[in-house]
N, CA, C and O atoms as a DFTB+ gen file, in Angstrom:
372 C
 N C O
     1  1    -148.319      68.231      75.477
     2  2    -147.558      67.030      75.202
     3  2    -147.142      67.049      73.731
     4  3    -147.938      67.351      72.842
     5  1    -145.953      66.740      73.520
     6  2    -145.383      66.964      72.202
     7  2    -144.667      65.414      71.830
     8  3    -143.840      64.786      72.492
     9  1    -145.196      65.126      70.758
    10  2    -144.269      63.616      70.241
    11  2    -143.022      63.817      68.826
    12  3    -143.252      64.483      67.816
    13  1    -142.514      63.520      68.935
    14  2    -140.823      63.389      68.117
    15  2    -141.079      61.953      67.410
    16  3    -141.247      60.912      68.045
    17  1    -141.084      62.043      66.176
    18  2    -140.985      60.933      64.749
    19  2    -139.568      61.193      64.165
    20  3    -139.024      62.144      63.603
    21  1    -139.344      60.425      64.396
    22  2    -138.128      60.716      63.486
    23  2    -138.205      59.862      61.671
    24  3    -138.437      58.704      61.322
    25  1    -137.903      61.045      60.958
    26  2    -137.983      61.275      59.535
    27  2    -137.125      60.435      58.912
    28  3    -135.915      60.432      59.138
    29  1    -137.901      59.419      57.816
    30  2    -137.110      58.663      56.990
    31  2    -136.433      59.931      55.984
    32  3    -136.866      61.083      55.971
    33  1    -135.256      59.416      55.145
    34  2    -135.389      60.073      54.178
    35  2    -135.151      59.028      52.454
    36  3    -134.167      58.295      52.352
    37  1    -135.968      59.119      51.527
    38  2    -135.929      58.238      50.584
    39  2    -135.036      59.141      49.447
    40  3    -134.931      60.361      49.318
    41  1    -134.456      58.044      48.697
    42  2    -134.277      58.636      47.151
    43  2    -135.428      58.202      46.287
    44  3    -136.294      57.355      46.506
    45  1    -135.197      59.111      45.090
    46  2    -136.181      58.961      43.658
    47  2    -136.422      57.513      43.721
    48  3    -137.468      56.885      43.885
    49  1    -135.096      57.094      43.536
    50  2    -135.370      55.298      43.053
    51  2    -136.386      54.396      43.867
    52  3    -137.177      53.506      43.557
    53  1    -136.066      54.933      44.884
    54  2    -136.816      53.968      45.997
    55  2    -138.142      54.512      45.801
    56  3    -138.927      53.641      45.427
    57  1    -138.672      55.700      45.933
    58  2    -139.909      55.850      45.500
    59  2    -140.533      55.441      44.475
    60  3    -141.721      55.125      44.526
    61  1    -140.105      55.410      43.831
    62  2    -140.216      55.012      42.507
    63  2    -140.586      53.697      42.333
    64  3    -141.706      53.341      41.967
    65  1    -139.329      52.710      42.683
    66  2    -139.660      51.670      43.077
    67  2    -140.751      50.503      43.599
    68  3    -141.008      49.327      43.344
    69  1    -141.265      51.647      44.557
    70  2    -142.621      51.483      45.285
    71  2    -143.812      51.083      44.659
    72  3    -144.436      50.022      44.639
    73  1    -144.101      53.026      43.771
    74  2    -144.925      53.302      43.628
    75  2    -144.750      52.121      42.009
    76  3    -145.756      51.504      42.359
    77  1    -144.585      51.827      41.473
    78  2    -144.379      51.020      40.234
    79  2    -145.021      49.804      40.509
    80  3    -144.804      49.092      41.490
    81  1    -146.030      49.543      39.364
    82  2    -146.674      48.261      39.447
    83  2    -146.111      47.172      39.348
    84  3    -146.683      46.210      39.859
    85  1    -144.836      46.967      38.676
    86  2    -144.599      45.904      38.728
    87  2    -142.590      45.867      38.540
    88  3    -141.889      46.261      37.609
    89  1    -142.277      45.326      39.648
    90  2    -140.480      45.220      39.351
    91  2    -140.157      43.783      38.863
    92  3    -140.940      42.855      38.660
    93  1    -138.602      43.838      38.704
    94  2    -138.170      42.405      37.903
    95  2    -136.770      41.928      39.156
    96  3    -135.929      42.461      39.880
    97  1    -137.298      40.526      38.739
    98  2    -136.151      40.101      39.755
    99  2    -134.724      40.084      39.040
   100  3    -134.917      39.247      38.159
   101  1    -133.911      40.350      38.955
   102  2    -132.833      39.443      37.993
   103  2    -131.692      39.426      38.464
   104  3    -131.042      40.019      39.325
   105  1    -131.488      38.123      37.268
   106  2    -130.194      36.907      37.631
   107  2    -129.235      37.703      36.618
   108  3    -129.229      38.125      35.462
   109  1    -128.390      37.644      37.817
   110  2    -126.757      37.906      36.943
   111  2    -126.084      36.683      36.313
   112  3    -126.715      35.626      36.355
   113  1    -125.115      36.699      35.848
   114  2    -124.266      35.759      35.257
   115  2    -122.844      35.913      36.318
   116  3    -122.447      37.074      36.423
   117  1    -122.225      35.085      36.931
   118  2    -121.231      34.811      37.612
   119  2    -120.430      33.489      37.307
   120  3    -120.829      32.506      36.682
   121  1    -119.177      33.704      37.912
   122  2    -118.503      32.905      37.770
   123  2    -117.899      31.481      38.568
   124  3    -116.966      30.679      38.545
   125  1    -119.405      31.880      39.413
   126  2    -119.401      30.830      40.713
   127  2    -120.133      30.223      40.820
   128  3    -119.890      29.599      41.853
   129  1    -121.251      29.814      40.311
   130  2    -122.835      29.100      40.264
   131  2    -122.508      28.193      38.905
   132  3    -122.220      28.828      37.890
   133  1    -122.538      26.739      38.836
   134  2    -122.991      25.806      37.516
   135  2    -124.146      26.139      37.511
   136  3    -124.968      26.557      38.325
   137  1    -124.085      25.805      36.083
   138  2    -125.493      25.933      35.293
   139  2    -126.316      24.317      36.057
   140  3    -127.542      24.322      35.952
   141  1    -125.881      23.425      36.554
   142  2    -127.015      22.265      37.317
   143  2    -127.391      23.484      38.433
   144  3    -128.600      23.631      38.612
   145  1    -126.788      24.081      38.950
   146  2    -126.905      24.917      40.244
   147  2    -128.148      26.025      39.859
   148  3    -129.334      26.090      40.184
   149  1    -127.483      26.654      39.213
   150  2    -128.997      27.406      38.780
   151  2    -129.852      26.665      38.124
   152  3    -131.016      26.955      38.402
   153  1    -129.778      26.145      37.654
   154  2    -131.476      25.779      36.830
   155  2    -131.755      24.731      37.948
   156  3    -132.525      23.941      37.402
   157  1    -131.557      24.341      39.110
   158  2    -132.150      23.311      40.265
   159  2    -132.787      24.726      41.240
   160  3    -133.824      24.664      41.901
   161  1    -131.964      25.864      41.140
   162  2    -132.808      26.870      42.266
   163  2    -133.920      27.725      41.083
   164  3    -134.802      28.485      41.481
   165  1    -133.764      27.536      40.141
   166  2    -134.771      27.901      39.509
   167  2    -135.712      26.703      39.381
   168  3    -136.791      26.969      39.911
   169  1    -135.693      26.132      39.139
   170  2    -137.059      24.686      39.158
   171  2    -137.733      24.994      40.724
   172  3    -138.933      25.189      40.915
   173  1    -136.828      24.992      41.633
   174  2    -136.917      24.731      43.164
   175  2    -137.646      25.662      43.738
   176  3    -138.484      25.307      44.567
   177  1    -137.444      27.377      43.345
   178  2    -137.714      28.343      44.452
   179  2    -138.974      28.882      43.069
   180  3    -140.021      29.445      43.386
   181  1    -138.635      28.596      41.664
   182  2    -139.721      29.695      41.009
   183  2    -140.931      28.945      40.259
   184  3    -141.945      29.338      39.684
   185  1    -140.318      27.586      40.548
   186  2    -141.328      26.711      39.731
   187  2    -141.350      26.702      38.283
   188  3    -142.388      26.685      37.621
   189  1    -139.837      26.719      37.671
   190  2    -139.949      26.716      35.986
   191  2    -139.605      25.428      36.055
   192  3    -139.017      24.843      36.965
   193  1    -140.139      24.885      34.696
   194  2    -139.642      23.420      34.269
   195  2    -138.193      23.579      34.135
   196  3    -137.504      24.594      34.034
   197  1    -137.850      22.159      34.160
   198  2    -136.409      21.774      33.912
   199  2    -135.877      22.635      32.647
   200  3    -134.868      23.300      32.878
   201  1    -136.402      22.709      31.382
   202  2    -135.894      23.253      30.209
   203  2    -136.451      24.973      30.548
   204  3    -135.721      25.844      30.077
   205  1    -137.173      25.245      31.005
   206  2    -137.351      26.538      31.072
   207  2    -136.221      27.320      31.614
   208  3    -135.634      28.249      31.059
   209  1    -135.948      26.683      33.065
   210  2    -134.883      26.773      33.771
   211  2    -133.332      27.268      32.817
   212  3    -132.612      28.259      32.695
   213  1    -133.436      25.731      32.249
   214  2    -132.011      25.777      31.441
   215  2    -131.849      26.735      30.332
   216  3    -130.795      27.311      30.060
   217  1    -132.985      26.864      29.705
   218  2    -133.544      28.333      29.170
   219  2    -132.739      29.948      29.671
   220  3    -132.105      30.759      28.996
   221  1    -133.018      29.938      30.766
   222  2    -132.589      31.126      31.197
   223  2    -130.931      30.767      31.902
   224  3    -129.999      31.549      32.089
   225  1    -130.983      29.936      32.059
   226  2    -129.346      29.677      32.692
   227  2    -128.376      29.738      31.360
   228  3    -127.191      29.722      31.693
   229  1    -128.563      29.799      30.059
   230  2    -127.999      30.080      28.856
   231  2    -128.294      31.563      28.793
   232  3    -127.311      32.270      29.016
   233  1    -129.591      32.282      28.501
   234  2    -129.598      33.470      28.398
   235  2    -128.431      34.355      29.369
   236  3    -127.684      35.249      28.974
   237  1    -128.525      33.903      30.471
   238  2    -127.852      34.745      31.631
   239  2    -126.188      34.208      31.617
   240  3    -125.262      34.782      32.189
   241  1    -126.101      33.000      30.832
   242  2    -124.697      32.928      30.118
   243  2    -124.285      33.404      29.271
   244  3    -123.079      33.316      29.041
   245  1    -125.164      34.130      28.434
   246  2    -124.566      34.465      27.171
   247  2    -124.704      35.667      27.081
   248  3    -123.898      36.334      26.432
   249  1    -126.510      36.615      28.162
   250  2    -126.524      38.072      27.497
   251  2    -125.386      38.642      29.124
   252  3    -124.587      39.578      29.079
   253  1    -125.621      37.878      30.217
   254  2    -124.322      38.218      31.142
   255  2    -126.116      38.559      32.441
   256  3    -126.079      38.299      33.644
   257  1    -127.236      39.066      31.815
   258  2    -127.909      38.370      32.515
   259  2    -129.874      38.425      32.210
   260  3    -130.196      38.996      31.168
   261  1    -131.092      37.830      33.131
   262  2    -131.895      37.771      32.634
   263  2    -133.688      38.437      34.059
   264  3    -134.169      38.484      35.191
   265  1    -133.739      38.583      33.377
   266  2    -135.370      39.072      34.552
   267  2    -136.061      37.482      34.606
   268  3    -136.575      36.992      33.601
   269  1    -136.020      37.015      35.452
   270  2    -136.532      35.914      35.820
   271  2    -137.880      36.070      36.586
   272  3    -138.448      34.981      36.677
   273  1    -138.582      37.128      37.180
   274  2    -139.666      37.189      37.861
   275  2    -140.272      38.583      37.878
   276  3    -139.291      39.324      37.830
   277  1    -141.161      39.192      37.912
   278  2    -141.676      40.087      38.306
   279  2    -143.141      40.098      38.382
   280  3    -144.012      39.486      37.764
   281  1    -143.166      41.263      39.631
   282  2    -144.085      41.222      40.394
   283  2    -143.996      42.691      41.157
   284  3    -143.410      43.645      40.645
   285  1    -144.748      42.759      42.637
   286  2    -144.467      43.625      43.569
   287  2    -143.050      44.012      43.930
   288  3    -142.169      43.325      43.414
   289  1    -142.688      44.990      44.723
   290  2    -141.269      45.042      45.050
   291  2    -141.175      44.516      46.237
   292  3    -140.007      44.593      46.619
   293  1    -141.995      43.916      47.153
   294  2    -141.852      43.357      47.939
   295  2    -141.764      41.672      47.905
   296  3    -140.971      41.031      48.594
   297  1    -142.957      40.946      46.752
   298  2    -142.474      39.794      46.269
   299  2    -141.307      40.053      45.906
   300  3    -140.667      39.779      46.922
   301  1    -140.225      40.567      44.771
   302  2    -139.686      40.231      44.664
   303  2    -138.001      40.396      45.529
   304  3    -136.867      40.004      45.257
   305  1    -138.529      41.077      46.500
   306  2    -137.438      41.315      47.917
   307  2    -137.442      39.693      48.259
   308  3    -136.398      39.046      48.344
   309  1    -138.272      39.336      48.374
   310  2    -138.116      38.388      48.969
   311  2    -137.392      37.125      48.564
   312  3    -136.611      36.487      49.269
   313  1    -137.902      36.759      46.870
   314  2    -137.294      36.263      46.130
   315  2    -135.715      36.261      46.047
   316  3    -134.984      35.271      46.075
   317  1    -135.356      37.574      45.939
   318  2    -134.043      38.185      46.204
   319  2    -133.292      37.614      46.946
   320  3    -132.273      36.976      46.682
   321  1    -133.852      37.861      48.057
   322  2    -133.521      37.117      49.482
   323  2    -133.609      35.431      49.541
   324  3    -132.837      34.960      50.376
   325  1    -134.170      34.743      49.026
   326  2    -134.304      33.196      48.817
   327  2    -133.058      32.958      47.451
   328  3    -132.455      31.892      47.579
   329  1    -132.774      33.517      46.632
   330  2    -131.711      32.879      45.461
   331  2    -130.911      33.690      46.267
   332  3    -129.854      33.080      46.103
   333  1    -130.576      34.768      47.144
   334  2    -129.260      34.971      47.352
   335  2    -128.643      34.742      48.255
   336  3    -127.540      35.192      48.565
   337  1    -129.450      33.835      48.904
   338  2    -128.837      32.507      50.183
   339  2    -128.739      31.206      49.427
   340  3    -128.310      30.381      50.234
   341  1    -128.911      30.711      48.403
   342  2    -128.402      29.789      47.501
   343  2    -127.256      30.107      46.479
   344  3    -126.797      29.439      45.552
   345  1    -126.958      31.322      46.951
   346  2    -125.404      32.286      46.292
   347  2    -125.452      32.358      45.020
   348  3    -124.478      32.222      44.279
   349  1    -127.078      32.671      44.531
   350  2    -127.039      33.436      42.986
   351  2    -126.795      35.261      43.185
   352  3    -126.731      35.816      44.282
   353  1    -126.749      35.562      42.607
   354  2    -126.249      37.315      42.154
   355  2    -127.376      37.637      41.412
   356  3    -127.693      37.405      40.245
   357  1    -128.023      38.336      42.508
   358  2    -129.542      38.790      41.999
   359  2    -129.959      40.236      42.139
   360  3    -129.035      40.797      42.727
   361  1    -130.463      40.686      41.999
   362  2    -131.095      42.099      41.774
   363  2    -132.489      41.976      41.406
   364  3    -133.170      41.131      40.825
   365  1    -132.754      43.528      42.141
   366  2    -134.519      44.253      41.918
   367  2    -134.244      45.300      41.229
   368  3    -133.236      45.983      41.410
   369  1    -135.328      45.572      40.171
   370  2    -135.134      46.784      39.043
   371  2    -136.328      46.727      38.743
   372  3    -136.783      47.474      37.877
């Protein structure tokens, strides 16, 4: 009896990715989100204060953008996935 797996195949990054203790979530800067808009899904989904919030909703206005979380790469998949159904422009790195 013989069994057939069929073979992922990964890049560097993604391994990498993995194996790394700790990734960053981050917020882009766009031209479609107010700043009430982000700093309410940041209070809402990450738990920063109101000024912390507004904190980074300037940084990510001005440097274009900011690491707002890190953690696992799977926390922050998820995260990912929660601000980018509230239509922020987010990324894992």
């Amino acid at each position: 009896m013989s069994v057939e797996t069929e073979q992922e195949a990964f890049t560097l990054e993604e391994i990498l990715a993995v194996v790394q203790s700790s990734n960053r979530l981050i917020l882009w800067n766009d031209e479609i989100n107010t700043f009430d808009h982000v700093i309410n899904c940041l209070m809402k989904h990450l738990q920063y204060s109101e000024e912390q919030a507004e904190q980074i909703a300037w940084k990510v206005h001005t440097k274009g953008k900011c690491a707002v979380l890190e953690g696992s790469l799977t926390e922050m998949e998820v995260y990912r996935k929660i601000l980018k159904s509230e239509g922020l422009t987010v990324s894992v790195e």
